[in-house]
ZAGUNU-767602 format. One record per residue: residue number from 1; x, y, z of N, C-alpha, C, CB in turn. Coordinates in steps of 0.05 Angstrom, whole numbers, plus 32768, in hexadecimal, padded with zeros to 4 digits. Glycine has a CB too. Layout:
// residues N
SITE    n  n.east  n.north  n.up  ca.east  ca.north  ca.up  c.east  c.north  c.up  cb.east  cb.north  cb.up
SITE  NUM       X        Y     Z        X         Y      Z       X        Y     Z        X         Y      Z
...
// end
This chain:
// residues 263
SITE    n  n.east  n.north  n.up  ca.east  ca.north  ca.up  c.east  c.north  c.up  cb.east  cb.north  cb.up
SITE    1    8600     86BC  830C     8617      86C9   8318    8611     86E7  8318     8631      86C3   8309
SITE    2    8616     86F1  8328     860D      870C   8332    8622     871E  8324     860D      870F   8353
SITE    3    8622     8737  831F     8631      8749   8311    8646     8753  8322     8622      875E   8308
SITE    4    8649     8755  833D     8661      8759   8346    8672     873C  8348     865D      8767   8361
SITE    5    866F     872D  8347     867D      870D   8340    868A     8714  832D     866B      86F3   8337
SITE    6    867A     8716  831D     8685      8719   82F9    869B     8733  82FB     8662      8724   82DC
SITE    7    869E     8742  8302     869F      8754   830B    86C3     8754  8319     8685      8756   831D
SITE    8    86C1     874B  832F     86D9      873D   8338    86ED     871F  832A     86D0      8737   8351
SITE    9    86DB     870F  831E     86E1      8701   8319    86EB     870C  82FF     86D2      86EF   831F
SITE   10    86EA     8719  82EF     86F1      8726   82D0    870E     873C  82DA     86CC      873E   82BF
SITE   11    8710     8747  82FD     871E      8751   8300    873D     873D  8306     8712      8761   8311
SITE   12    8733     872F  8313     8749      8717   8310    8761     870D  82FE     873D      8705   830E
SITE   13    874F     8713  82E0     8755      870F   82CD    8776     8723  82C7     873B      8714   82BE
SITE   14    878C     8717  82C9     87A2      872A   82B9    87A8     8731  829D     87B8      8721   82BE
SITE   15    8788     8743  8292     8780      8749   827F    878A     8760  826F     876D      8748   8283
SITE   16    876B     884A  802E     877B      8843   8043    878B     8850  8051     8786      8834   803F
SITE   17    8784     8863  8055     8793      887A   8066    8792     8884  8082     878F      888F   805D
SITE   18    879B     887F  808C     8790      888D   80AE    879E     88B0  80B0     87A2      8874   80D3
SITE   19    878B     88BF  80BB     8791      88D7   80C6    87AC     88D4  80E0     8774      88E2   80D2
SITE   20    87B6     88EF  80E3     87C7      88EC   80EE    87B6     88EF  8111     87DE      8900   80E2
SITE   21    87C7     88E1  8126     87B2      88E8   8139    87AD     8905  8148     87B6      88D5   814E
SITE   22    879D     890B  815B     8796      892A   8160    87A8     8937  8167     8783      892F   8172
SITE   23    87AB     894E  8163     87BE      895A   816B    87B8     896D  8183     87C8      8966   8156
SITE   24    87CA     8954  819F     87C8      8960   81B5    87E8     8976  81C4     87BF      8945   81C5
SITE   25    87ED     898B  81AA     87FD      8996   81B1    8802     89AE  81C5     8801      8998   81A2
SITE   26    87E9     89B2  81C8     87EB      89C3   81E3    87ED     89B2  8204     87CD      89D7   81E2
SITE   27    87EA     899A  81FE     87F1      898E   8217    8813     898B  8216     87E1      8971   821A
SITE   28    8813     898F  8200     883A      8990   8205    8848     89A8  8217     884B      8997   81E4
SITE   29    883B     89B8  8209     8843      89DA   8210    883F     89DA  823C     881F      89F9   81F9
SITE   30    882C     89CD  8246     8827      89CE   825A    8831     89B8  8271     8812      89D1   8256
SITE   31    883E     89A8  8261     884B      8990   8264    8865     8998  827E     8858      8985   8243
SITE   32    886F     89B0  8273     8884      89BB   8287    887D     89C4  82A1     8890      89D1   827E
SITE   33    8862     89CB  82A7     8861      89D2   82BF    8859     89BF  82D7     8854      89E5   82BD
SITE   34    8853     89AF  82C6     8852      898E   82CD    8874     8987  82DF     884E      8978   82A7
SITE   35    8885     8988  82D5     889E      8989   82D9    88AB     8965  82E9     88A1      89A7   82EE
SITE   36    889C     895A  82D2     8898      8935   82DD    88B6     892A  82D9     887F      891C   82C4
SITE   37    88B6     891B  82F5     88CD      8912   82F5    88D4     8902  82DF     88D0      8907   8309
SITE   38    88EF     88FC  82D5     88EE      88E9   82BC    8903     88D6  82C7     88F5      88F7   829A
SITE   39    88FD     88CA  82E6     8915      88BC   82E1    8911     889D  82DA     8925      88BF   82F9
SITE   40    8918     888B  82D7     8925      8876   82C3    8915     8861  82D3     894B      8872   82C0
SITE   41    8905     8849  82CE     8901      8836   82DE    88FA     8824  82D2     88F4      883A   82F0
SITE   42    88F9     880D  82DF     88F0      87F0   82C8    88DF     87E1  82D9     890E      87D7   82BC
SITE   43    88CE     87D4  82CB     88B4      87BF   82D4    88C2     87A7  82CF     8894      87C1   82C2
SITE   44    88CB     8793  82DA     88D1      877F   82D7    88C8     8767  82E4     88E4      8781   82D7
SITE   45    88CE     8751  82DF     88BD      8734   82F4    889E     8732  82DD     88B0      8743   8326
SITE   46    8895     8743  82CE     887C      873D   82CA    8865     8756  82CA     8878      872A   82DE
SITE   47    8851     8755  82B6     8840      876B   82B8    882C     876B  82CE     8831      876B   82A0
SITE   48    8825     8787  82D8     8811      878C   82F1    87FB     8782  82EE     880B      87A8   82F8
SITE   49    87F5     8773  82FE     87D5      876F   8300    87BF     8789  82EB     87CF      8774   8326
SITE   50    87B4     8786  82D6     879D      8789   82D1    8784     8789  82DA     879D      8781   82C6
SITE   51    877E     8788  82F1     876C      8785   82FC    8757     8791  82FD     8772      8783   830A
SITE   52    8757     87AF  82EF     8734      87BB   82EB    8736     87BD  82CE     8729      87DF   82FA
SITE   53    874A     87AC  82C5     8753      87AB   829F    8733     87A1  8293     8774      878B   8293
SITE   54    8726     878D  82A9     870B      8781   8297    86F5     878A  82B0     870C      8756   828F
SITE   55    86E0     878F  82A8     86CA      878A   82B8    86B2     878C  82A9     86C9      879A   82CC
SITE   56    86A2     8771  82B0     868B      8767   82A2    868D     8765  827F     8673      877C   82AC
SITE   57    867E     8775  8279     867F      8776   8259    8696     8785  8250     8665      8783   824B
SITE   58    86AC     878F  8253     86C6      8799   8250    86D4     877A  8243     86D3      87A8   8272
SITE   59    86E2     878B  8233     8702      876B   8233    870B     877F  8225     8702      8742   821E
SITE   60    872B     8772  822C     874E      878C   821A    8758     8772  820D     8774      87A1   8239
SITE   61    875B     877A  81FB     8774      876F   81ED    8786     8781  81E4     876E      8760   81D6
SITE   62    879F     8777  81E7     87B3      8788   81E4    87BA     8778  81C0     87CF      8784   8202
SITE   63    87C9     8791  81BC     87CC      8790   8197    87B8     878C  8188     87DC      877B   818B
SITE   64    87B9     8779  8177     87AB      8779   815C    87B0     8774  814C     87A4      8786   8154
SITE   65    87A0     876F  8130     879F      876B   8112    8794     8790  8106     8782      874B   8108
SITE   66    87AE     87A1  80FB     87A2      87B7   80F1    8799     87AE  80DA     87B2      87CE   80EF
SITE   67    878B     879A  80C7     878A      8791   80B4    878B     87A2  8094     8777      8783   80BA
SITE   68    8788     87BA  8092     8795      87C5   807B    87B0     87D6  807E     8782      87D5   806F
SITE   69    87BC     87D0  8075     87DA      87E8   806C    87CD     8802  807E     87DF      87F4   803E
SITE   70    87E5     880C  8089     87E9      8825   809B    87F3     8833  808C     87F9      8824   80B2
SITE   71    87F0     8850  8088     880E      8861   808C    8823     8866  80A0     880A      8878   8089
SITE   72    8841     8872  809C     884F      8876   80B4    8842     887F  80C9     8862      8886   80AF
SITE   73    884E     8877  80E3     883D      888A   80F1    883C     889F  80F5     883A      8888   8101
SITE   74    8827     88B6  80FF     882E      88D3   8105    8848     88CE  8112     8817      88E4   811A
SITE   75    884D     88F3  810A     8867      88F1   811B    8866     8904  813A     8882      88FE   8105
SITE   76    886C     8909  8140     8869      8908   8165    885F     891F  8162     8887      8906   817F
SITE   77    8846     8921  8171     883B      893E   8177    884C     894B  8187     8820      893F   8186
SITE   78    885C     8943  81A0     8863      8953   81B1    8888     8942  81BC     8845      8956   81C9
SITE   79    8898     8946  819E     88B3      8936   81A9    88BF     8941  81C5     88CC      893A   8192
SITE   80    88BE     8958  81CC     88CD      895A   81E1    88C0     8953  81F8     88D6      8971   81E3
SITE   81    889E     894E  8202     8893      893A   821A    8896     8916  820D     886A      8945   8221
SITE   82    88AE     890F  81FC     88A8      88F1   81FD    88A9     88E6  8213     88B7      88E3   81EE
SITE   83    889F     88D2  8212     889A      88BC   8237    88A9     88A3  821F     8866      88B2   824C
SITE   84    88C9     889E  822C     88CD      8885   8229    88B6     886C  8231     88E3      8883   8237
SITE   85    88B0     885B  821F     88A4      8842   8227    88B6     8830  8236     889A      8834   8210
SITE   86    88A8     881E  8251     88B3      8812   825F    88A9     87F0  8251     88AC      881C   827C
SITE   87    88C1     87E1  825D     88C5      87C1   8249    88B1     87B8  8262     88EF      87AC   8245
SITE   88    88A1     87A1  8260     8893      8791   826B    889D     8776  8263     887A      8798   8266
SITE   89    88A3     8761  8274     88A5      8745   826E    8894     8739  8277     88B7      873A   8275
SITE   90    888D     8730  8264     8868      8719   826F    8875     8700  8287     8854      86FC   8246
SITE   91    8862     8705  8292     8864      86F1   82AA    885E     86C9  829D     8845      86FE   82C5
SITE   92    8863     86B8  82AC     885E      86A0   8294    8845     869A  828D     8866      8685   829B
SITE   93    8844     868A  827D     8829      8688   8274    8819     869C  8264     881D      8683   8288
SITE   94    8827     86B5  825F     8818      86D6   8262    881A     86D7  823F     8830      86F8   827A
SITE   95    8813     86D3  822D     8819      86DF   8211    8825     86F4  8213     8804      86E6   8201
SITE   96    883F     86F4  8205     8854      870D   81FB    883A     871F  81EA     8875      86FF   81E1
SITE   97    8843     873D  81E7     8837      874D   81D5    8834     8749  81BA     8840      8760   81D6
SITE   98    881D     8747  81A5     8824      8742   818B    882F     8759  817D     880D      8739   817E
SITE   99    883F     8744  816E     8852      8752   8153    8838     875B  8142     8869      8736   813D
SITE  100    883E     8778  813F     882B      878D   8125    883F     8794  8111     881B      87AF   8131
SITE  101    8838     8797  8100     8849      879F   80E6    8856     87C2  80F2     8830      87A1   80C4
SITE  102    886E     87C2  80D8     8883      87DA   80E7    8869     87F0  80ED     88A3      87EA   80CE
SITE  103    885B     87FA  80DE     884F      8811   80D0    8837     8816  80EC     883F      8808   80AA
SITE  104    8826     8800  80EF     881A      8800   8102    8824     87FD  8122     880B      87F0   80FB
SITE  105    8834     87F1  8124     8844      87F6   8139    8848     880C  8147     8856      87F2   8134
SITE  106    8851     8823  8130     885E      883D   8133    8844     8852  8137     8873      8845   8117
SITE  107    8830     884B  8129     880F      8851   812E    8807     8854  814C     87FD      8839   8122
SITE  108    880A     883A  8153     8803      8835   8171    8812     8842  8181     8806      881B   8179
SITE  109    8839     8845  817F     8844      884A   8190    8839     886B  8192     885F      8842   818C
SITE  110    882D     8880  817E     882F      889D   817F    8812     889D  818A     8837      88B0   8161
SITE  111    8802     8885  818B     87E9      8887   8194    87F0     8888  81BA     87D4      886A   8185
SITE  112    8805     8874  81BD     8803      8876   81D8    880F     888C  81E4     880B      885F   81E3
SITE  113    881F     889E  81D7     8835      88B4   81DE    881D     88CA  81E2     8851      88BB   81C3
SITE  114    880D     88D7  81D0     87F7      88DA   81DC    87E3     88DE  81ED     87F5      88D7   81DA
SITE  115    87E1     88C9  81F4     87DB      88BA   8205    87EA     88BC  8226     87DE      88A3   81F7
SITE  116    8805     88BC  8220     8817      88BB   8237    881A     88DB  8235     8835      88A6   8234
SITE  117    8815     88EA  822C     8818      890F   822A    87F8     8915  823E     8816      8921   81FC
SITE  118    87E6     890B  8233     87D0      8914   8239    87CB     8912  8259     87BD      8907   822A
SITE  119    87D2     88F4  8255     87D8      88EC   8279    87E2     88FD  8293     87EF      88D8   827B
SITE  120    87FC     88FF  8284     880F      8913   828D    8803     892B  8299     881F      891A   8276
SITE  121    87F8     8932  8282     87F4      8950   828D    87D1     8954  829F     87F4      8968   826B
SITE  122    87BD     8941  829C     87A8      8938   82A8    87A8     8924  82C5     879B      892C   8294
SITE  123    87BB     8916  82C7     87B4      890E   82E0    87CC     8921  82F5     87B5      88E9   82E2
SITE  124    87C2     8913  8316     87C4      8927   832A    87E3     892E  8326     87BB      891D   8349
SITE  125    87F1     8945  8335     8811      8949   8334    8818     8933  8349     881D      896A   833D
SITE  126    880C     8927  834E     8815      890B   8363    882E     88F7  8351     87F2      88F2   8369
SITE  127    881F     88FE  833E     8827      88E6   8326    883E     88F6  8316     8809      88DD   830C
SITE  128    8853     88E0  8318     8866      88FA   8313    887A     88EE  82F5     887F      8901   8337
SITE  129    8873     88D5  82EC     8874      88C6   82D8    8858     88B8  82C3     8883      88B4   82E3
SITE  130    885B     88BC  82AC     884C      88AD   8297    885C     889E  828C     883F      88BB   8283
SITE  131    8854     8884  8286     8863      8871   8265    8851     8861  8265     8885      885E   8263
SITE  132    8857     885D  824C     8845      8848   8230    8855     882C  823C     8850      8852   8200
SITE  133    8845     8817  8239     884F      87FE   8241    8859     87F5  821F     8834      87E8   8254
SITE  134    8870     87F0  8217     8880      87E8   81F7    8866     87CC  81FA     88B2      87DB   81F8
SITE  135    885E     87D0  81E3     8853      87CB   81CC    883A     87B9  81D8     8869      87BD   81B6
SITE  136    882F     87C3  81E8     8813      87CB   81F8    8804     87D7  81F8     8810      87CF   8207
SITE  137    87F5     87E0  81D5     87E8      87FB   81D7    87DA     8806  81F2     87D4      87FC   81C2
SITE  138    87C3     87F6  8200     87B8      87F7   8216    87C7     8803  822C     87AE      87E1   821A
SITE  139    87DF     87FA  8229     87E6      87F3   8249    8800     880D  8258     87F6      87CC   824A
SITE  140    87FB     8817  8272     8808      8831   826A    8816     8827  8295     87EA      8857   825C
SITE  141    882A     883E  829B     8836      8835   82B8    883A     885A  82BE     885C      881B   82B9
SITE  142    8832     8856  82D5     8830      8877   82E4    8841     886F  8301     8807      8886   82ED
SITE  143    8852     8886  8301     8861      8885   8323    8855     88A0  832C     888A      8886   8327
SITE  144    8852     889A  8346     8846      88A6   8364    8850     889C  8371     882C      88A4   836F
SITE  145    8859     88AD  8382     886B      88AB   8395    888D     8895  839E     8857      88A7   83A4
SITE  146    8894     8893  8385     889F      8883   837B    889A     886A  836A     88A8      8880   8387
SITE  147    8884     8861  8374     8874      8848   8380    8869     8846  8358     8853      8851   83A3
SITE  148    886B     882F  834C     885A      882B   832D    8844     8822  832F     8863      8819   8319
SITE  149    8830     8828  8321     8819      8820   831F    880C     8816  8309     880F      882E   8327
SITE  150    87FB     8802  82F9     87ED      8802   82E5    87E0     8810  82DE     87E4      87F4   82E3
SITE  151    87DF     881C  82C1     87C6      8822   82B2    87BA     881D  829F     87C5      8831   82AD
SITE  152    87A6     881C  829A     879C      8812   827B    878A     882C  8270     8785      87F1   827C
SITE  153    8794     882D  8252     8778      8834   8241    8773     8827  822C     8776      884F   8236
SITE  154    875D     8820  822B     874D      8805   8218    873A     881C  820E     873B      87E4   822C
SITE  155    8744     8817  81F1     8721      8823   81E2    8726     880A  81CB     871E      8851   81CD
SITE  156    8708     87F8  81CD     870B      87E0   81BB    86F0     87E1  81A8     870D      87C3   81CD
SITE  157    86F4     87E4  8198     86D4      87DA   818B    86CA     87C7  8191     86D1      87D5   8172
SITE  158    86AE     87C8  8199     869A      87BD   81A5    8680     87CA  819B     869D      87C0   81C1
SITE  159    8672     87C8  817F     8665      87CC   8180    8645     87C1  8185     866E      87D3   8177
SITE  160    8633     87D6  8187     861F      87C3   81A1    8622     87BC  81BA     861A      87AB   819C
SITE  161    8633     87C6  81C8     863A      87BA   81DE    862A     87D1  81ED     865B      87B3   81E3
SITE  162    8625     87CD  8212     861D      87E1   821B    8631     87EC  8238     8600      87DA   821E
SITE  163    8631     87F6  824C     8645      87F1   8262    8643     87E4  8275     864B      8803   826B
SITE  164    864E     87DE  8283     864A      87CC   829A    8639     87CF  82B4     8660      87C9   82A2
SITE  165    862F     87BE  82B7     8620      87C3   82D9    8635     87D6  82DF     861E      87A4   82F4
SITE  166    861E     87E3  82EC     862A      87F9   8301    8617     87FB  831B     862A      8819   82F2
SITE  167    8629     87EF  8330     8623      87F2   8350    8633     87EF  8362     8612      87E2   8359
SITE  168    8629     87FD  8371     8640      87FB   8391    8637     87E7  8399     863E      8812   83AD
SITE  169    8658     87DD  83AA     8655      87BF   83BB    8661     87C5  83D6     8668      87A2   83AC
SITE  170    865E     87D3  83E2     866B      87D6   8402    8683     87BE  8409     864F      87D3   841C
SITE  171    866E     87A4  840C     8684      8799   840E    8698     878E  83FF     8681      878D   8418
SITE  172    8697     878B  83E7     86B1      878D   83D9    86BC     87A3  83D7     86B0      8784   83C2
SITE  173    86B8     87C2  83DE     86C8      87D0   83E0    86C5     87DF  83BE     86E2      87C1   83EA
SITE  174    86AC     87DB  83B6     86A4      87D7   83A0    8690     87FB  8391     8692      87BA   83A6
SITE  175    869D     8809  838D     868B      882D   8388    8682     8823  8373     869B      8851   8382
SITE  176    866D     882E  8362     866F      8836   8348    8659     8853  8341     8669      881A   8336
SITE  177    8656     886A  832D     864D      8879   8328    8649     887A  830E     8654      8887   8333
SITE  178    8629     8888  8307     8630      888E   82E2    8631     88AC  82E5     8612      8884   82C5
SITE  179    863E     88B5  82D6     864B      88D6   82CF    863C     88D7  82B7     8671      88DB   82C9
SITE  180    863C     88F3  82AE     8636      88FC   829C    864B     8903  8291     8627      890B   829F
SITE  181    864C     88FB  826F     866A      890C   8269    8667     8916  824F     8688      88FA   826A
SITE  182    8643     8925  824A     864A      893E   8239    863F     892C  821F     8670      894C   823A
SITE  183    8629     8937  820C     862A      892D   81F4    8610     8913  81F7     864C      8922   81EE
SITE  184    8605     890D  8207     85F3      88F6   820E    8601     88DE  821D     85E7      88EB   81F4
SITE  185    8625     88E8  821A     8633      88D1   8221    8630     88C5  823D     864C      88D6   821C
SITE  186    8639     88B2  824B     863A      88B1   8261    8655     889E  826C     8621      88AB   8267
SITE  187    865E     8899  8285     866B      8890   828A    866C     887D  82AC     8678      88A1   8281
SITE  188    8675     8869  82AE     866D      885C   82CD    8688     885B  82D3     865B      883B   82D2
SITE  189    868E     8866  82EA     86A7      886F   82FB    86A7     8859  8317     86A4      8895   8305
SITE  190    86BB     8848  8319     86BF      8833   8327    86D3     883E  833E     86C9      881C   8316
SITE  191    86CE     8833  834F     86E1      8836   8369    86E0     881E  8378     86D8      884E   837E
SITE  192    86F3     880C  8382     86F7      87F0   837B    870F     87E8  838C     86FA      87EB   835B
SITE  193    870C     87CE  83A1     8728      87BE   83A6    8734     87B2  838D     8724      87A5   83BB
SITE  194    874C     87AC  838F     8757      879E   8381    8776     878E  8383     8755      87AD   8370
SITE  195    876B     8773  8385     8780      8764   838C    8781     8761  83AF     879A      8771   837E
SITE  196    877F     8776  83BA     8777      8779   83DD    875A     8788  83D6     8793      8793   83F6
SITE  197    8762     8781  83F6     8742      879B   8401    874B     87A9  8404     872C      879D   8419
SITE  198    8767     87AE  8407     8776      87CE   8418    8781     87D6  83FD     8796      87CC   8436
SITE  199    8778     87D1  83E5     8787      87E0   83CC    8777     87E5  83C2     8798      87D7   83BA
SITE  200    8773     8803  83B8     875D      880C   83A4    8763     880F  838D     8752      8824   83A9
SITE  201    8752     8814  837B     875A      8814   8360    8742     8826  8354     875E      87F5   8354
SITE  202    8744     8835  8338     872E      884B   8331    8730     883E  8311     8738      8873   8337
SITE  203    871B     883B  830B     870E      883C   82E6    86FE     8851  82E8     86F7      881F   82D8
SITE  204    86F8     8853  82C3     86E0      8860   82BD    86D9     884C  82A4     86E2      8882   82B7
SITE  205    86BB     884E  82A0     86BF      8835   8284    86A4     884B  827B     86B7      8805   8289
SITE  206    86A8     8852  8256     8699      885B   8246    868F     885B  8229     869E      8868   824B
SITE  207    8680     885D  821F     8687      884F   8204    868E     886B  81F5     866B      883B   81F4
SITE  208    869C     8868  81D9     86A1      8883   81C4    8692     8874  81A9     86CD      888E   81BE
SITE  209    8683     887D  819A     867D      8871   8183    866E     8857  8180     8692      886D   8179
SITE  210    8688     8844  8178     867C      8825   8170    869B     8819  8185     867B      881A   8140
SITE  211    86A9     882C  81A1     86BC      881D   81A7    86A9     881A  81CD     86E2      882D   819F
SITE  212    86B2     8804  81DC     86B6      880A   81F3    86D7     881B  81F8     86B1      87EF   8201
SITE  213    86D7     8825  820D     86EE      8839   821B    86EC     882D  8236     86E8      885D   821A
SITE  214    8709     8826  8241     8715      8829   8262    872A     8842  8262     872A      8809   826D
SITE  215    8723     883D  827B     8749      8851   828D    8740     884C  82A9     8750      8884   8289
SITE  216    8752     883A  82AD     8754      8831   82C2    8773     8838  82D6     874D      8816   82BC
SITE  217    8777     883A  82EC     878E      883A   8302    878D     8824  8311     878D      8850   8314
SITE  218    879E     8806  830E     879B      87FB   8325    87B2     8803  8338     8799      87E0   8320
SITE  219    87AB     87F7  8357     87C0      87FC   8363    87DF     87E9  8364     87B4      87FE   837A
SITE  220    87F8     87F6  8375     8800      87E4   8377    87FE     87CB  838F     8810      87EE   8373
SITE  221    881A     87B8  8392     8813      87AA   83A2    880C     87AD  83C4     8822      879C   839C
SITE  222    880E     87C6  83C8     8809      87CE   83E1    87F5     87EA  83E4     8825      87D2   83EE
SITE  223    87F7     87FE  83CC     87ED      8816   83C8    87DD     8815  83B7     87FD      8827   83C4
SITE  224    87C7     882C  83C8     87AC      882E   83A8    87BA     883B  83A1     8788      883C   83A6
SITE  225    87A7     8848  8386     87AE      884D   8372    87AF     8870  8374     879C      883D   835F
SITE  226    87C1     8875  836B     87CB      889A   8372    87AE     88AA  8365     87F2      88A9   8359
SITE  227    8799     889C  8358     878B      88A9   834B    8771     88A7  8358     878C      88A1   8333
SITE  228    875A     88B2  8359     8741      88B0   8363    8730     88A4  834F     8737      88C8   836D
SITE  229    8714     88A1  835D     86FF      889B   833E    86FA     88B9  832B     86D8      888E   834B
SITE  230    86FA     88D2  833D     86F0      88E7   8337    8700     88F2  8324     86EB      88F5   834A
SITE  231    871F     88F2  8334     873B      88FE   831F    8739     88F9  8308     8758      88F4   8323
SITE  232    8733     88D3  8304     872B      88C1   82EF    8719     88CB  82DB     871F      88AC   82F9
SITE  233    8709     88D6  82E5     86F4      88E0   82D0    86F3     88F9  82C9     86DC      88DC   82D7
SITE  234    8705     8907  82CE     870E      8925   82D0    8725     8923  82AF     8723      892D   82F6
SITE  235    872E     8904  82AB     873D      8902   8299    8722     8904  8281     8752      88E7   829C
SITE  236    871C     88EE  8288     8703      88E4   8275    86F0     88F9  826D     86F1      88CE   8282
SITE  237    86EA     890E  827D     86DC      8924   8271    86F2     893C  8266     86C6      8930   8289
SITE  238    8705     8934  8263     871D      894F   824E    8713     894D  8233     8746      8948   824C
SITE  239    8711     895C  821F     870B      8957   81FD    8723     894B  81F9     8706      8973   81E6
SITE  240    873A     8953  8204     8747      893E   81F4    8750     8925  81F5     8755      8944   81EE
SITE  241    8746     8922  8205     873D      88FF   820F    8729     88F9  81FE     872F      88F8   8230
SITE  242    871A     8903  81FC     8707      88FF   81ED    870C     88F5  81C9     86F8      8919   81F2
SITE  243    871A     8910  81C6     8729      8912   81AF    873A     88F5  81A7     873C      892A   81B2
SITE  244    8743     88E6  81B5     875D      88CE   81BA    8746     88B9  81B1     876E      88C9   81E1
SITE  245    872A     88BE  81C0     8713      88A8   81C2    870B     88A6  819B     86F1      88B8   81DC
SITE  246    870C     88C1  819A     86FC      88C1   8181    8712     88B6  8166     86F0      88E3   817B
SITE  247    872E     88BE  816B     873C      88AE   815E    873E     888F  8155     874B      88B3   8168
SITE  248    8743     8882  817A     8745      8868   8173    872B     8853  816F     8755      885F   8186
SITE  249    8712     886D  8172     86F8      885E   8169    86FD     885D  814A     86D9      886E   8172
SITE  250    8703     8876  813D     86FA      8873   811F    871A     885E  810D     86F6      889F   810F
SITE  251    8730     885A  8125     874C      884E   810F    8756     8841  8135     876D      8874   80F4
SITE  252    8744     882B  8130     874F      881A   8143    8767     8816  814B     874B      8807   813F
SITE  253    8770     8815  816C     878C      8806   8170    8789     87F0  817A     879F      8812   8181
SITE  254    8767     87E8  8180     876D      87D0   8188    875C     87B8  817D     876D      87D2   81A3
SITE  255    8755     87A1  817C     873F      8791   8171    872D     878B  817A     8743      877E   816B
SITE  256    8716     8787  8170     86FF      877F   817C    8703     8768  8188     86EA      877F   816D
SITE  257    86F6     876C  81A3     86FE      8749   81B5    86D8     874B  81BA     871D      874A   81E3
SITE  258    86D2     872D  81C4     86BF      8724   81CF    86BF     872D  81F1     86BE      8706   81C7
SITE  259    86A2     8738  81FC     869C      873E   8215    86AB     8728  822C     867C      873F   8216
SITE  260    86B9     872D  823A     86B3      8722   8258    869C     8722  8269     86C1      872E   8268
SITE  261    8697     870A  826C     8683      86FB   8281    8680     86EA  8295     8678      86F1   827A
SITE  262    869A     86F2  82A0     86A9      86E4   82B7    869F     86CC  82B6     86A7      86EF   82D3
SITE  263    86B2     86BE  82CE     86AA      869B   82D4    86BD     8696  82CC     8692      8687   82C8
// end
C-alpha cells in the first residue's frame, strides 16, 4: 500500500512535581488588539471530522493515564483572555472523553487555555474565535467568518518514531513541504482535500524531544480551512509554540499510542 493510501485512509479515521506551565503572558497583553469576537456558540449533533488528526505514523489519543499524583493546576497565566471551552457530544459509537482525576484535569484544562491564548493571538485576524474542546486536551474549534472549524494539537510521546512521508499528490489535491524550523529541527507542512476535493485543510507534523507534534485546521462542511499551510507554520515556528512543545514533551498531556498504518 502506497503512502498516500495510508495517508487518506488514516484521514478517514474520526481520530512528583510538575512545573507550572510557560508563562505566555505577554500574549495576553496583545490579546486586545486582536479585539476577537466572543460571541457564544455550541457544536452539537457530534464532533467534526478529524480528518488530518492522523497521517501515516501519527495517532491522537485524547486523555490519558497521568499515572503519578499531580499538583493543582497552574493558575491562569492570562484570566482576563479566558476562551470558554465549548461541550462536544460524541456522535454514536464515538467513546465519550476519559474521566482524569480532579488535579490533572485542571492541568490539562490551563494547558489548553494556553494554548487557546497563543492561537488567538497567532493565527490570521480572519479568525475571530478560539476554544478548547471540554475535556479534549487535543482538540480545539476556531470561527471564520462565522462558519466553525476543527483544530487539533497533538504532542504525544513517540519515542523513536520518525515523520511521515512527505509528497505531493496533484491528484488527490495532496501538497506537502519540509521547512526548516531552527535548531536541526524540521517540520513537513501538508496542504490537503479533506472529506471533498473542494475542501482544504492545512497540518504541520514535527517532532519536540521524545514527543511527535500536530496542528492541524480541518475544513468545514462546505469551507476550507480559514488557515493556509504557510500561516500554519508561521504558528509552529513562534518560541512560544515551541515553548508549549517543550512542556508537554517533558510532563505529558497525552499517552503514548501505537503508529497508524492505515488499512
Amino acid at each position: 500500500m502506497d503512502d498516500v493510501t495510508m495517508l487518506r485512509r488514516a484521514m478517514d479515521r474520526t481520530a512528583d512535581e510538575l512545573p507550572p506551565l510557560p508563562d505566555l503572558a505577554p500574549v495576553a497583553v496583545r490579546l486586545g488588539r486582536r479585539r476577537r469576537a466572543r460571541a457564544r456558540f455550541a457544536v452539537a449533533g457530534g464532533v467534526f471530522g478529524t480528518a488530518t488528526a492522523a497521517v501515516l505514523g501519527v495517532s491522537l489519543f485524547p486523555g490519558g493515564s497521568a499515572g503519578t499524583a499531580v499538583p493543582a493546576a497552574p493558575p491562569a497565566a492570562f484570566p482576563s483572555a479566558y476562551h470558554p471551552p465549548v461541550e462536544v457530544r460524541p456522535t454514536a459509537g464515538q467513546p465519550a472523553p476519559e474521566k482524569v482525576p480532579g488535579a490533572e484535569a485542571e492541568r490539562r484544562d490551563e494547558f489548553q487555555q494556553q494554548v487557546s491564548a497563543l492561537l488567538d493571538e497567532l493565527l490570521p485576524t480572519s479568525v475571530t474565535e478560539v476554544r478548547p474542546v471540554a475535556g479534549v486536551v487535543s482538540d480545539y474549534r476556531i470561527t471564520a467568518g462565522g462558519t466553525v472549524f476543527p483544530v487539533k494539537l497533538s504532542v504525544r510521546p513517540a519515542p523513536g518514531e520518525s515523520l511521515p512521508a512527505c509528497a505531493d499528490v496533484p491528484a488527490k489535491r495532496t501538497t506537502c513541504e519540509t521547512a526548516a524550523l531552527g535548531g536541526g529541527r524540521t517540520a513537513h507542512v501538508y496542504g490537503m482535500a479533506v472529506n471533498r476535493a473542494e475542501t482544504l485543510g492545512a497540518m504541520v507534523v514535527t517532532r519536540y524531544g521524545r514527543s511527535q507534534a500536530l496542528l492541524s485546521v480541518d475544513p468545514a462542511a462546505t469551507a476550507s480551512a480559514p488557515v493556509t499551510p504557510g500561516q500554519l507554520l508561521a504558528v509552529v515556528r513562534d518560541p512560544r509554540f515551541t515553548e508549549l512543545l517543550k512542556y508537554a514533551d517533558e510532563h505529558p498531556v497525552q499517552p503514548k499510542g501505537s503508529p497508524v498504518r492505515g488499512g
